[in-house]
C-alpha positions, 0 to 999 in steps of 0.5 A, spaced: 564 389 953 558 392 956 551 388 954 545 391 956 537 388 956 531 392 959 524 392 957 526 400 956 523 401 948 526 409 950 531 411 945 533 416 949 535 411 954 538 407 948 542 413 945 544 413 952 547 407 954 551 406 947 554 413 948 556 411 955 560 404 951 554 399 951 557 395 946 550 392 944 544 394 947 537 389 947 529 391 949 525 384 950 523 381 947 530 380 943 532 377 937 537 370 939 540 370 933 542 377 934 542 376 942 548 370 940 552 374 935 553 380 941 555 375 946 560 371 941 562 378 938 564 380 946 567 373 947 572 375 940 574 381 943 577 378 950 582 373 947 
């Protein structure tokens, strides 16, 4: 799982990033209940 932070609010670099298997995708200042659900989602698919 890729998880990618930037302070890029470019959708183009969004649309990018997902397309090139980002599995989530966070422009600061970031949500930390979304930023916990896409770590504790990444960590669920490696066990």
């Amino acid at each position: 799982r890729i998880i990618i932070f930037t302070g890029k609010e470019d959708p183009r670099v969004r649309s990018t990033a997902l397309n090139a298997g980002a599995s989530a995708f966070f422009t600061k200042p970031f949500d930390n209940q979304e930023f916990l659900t896409a770590i504790r989602m990444a960590l669920a698919c490696v066990t």
